[in-house]
Structures are given as C-alpha cells and as structure tokens.
N, C-alpha and C positions, 0 to 999 in steps of 0.2 A: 565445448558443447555448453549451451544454454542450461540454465535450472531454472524452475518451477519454484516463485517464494506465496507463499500463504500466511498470513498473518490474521487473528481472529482480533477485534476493536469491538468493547463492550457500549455500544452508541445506539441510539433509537434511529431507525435508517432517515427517519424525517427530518429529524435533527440536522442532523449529517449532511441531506439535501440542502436544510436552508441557509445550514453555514456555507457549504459550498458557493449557495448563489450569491448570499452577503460577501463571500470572502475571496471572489470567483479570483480578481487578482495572482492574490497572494496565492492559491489552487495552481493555476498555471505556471506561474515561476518557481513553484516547487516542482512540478511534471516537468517543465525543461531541466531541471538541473540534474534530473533525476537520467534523462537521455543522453546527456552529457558525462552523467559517470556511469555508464552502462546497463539502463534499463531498456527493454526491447518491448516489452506490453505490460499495460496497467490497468485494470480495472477494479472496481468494488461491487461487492452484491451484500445484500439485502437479508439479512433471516430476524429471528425472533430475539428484539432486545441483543444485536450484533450485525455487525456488516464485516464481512473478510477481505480481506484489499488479498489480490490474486495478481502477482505478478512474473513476468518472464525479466531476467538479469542474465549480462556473462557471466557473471560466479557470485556466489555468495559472499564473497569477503565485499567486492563494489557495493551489494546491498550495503552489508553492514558499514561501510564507510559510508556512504551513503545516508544510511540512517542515523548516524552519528553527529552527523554534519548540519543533516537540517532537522537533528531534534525538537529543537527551538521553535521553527518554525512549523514541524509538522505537529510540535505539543500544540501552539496557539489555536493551529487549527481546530484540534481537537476539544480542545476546553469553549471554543466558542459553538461547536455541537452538541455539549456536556457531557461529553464522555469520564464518565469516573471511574476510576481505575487504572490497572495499566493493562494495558491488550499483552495477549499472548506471547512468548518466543515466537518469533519467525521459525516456519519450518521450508526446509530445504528440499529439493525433489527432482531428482536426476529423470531425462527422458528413457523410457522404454519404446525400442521399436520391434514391435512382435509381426509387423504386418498385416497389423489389420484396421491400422488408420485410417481416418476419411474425415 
C-alpha cells in the first residue's frame, strides 16, 4: 500500500515559482528520477512564508532513498528560491478507508 509523504519548505511560494520556471530543466529530471524510484504523485501548495511538497510514494524508505540521492540536487533548487533553513522531517501517512471516499 501507497503512503501519503508531506514535507513543510520554509520558501516564499513566489520565489519557488520563479526558480522553478529559471530552473524548469533541472525541475523535471528530478520529477523523473523521482517516478523511477517510486513516486506515484507530486505536488506543492502554497501557504504563508511555506510551500509543502505533498506526495504519494510505495513506501517511505524509496522517499527516503530518494531524497538522499538527489539532495544535491533538490538543495540547488532550493537555494536558488531562497529558501533558509532546512524544511521539516518528512511525515509519513498510511491510507485509511473508512468508506466514505469520493
């Protein structure tokens, strides 16, 4: 079964947009690498002075190897949004099916 990863990034979400679109390359070949070790969905949202990257993985260790691997790469990114600091632990998040989905 799939898990729920949540990570909070202390970024200005603007920021974050423009580096994306400068950096868009180097954006995408980290999102493939990232399908390639078993990420299933990826997004980022938006709040006050943070964006939380919300993703679907087959397990938490693939994150974590994952994230290990393109450190490097996913720091650069970051440092060219300005992010200071270091973002959150990743939290982990098994699905519940209560039936009432939709």
């Amino acid at each position: 079964m799939s898990v729920l990863m949540v990570l909070r990034v202390p970024a200005d979400p603007e920021a974050l947009k423009q580096a994306a679109q400068e950096n868009r390359d180097a954006l995408l070949g980290i999102s493939e690498r990232a399908k390639g070790r078993g990420a299933i969905h990826h997004d980022f949202y938006a709040g006050t002075g943070e964006c939380v990257v919300v993703d679907e993985w087959d397990s938490p260790e693939s994150f974590q190897s994952f994230f290990e691997e393109e450190g490097a790469n996913i720091g650069s990114l970051m440092a060219a949004a300005g992010v200071q600091g270091e973002p959150g632990r990743p939290q982990f998040y098994e699905k519940l099916s209560l039936g009432d989905e939709f």
